[in-house]
C-alpha positions as CSV (number, residue, x, y, z in Angstrom):
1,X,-9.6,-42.7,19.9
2,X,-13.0,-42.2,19.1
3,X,-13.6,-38.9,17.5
4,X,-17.2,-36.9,17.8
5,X,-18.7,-35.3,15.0
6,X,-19.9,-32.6,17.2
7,X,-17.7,-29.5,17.6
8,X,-16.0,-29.5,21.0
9,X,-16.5,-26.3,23.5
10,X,-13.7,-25.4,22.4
11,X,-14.1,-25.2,18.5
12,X,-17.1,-23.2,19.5
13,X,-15.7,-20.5,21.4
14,X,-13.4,-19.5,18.7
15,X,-15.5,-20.1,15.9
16,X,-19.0,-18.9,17.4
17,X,-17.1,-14.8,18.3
18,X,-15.6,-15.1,14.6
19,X,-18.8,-16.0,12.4
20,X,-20.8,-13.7,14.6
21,X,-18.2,-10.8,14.1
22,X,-18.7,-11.5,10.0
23,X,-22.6,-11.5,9.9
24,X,-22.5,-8.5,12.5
25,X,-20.1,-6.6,10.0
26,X,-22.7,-7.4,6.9
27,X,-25.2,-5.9,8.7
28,X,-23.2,-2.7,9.1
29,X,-22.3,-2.2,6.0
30,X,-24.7,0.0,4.7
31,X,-24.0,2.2,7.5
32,X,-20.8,2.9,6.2
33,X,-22.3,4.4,2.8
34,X,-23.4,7.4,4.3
35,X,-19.9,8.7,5.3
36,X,-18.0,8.5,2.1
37,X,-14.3,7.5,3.3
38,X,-15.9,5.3,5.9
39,X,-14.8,2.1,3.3
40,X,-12.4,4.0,1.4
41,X,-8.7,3.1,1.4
42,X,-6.1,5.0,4.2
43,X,-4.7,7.7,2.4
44,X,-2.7,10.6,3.9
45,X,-3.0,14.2,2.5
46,X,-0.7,15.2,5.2
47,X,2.6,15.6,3.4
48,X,0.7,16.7,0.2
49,X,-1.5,19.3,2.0
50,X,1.9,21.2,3.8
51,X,3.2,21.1,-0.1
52,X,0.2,23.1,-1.3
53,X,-1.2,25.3,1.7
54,X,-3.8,24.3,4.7
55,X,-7.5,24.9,4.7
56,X,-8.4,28.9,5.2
57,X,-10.6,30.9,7.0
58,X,-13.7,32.2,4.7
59,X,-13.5,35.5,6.8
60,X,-9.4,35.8,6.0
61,X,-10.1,35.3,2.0
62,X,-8.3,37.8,0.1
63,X,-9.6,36.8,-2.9
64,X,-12.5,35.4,-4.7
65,X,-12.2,32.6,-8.0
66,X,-15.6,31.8,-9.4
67,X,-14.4,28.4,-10.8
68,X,-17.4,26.1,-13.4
69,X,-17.3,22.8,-14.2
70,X,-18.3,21.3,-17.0
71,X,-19.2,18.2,-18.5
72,X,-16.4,18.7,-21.2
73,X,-14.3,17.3,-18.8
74,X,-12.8,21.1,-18.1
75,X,-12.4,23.9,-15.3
76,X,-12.7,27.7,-16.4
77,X,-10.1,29.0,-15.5
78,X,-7.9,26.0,-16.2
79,X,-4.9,27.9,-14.7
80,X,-4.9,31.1,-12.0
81,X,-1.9,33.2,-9.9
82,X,-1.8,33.7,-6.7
83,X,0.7,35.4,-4.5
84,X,2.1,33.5,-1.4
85,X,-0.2,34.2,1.8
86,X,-3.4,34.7,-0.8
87,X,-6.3,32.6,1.2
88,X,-8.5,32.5,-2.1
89,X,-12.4,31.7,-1.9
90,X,-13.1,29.7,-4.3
91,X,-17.0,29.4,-5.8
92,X,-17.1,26.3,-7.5
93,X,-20.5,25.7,-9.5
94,X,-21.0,22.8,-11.6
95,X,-22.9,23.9,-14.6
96,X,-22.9,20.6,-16.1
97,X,-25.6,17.7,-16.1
98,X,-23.2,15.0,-13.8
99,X,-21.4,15.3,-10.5
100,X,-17.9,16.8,-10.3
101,X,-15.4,17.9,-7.5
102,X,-12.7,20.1,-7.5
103,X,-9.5,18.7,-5.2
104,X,-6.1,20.6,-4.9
105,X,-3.5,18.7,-4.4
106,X,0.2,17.9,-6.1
107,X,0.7,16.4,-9.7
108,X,1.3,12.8,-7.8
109,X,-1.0,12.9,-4.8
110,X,-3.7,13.9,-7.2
111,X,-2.6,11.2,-9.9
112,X,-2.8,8.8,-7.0
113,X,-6.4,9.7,-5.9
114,X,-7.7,9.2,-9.0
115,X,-6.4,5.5,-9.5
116,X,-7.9,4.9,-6.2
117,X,-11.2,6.7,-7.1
118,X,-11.6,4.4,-10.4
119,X,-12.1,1.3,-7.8
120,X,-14.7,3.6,-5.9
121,X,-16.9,4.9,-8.3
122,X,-19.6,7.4,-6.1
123,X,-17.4,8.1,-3.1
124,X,-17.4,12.1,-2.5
125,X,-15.0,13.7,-0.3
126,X,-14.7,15.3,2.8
127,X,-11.5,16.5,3.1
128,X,-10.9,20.6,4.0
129,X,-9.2,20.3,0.1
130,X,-11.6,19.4,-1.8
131,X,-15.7,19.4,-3.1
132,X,-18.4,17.6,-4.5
133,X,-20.6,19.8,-6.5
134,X,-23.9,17.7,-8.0
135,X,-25.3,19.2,-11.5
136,X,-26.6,22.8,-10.9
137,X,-25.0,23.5,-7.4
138,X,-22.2,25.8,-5.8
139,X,-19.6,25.4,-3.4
140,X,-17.2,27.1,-1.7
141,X,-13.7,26.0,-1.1
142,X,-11.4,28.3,1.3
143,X,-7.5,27.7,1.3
144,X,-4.4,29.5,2.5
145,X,-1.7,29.0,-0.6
146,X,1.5,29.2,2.0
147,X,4.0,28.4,-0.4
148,X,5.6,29.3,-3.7
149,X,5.4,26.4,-6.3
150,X,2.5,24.8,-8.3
151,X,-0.7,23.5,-7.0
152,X,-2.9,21.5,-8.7
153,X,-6.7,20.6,-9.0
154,X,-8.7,18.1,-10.3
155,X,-11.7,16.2,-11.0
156,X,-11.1,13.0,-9.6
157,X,-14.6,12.1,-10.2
158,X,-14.0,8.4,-12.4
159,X,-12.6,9.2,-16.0
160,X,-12.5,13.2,-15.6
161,X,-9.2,13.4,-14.5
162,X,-8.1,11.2,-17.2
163,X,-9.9,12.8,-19.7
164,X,-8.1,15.7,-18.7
165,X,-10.4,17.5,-16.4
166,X,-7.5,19.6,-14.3
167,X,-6.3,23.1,-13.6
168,X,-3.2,24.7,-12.2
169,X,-2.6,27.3,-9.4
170,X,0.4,29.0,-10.0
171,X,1.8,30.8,-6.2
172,X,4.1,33.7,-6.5
């Protein structure tokens, strides 16, 4: 049997769909930068989220945190109480000179987000639990603390949560 050096029809078909698929995805790419999970790893905050509350209703808040960041790698306040039912406002502000986010979440989900955030370095978040507050700006987070326990926040910005930039909401 003589064999030709020339792909058959058949090698094309499947080949032709698959390399075009690749150099079609390469082109995309960038597209993906400007929503920030787009390329980031499935996660779920489901389980975590009913541990620690659900987003609120700004109109509902019962309370208002001022909450700054600071390039020291610290929140102030570092720990607050709130009663069960408190839907708290909180005013974030990043007084420092590089980006920072504040994320509430439990001990391990948040733990877990960082790891993930140290392969990702510039990702922000979009998630109803969390914000991304550049140098000089304010934010507002709004959540409904629904149960009694300890919810925590975070930087998980790469090497802040590490270097021990976290806080603690304590609901009564």
């Amino acid at each position: 049997m003589i064999r030709s050096r020339t792909p058959s029809r058949i090698t094309r078909a499947f080949v032709m769909p698959v390399v075009l698929g690749a150099v079609s995805l390469a082109f995309a790419a960038p597209a993906f930068a400007d929503d920030p999970h787009a390329m980031h790893m499935p996660h779920s905050h489901g389980g975590a989220a009913a541990a620690i509350g659900e987003p609120g209703e700004d109109a509902q808040a019962t309370r208002t945190v001022d909450v700054d960041m600071r390039d020291t790698m610290r929140f102030s306040p570092a720990t607050l109480t709130v009663r069960r039912g408190d839907t708290v406002r909180f005013v974030v502000t990043n007084s420092g000179k590089i980006r920072h986010e504040m994320m509430l979440g439990t001990a391990a989900s948040l733990a877990e987000h960082a790891r993930m955030m140290q392969q990702m370095p510039g990702m922000s978040h979009a998630e109803p639990n969390a914000v991304t507050v550049e140098p000089g700006e304010r934010k507002t987070l709004v959540w409904h603390f629904t149960q009694p326990g300890t919810v925590e926040f975070a930087c998980l910005e790469p090497g802040h949560f590490e270097a021990g930039m976290r806080g603690v909401v304590n609901v009564r």
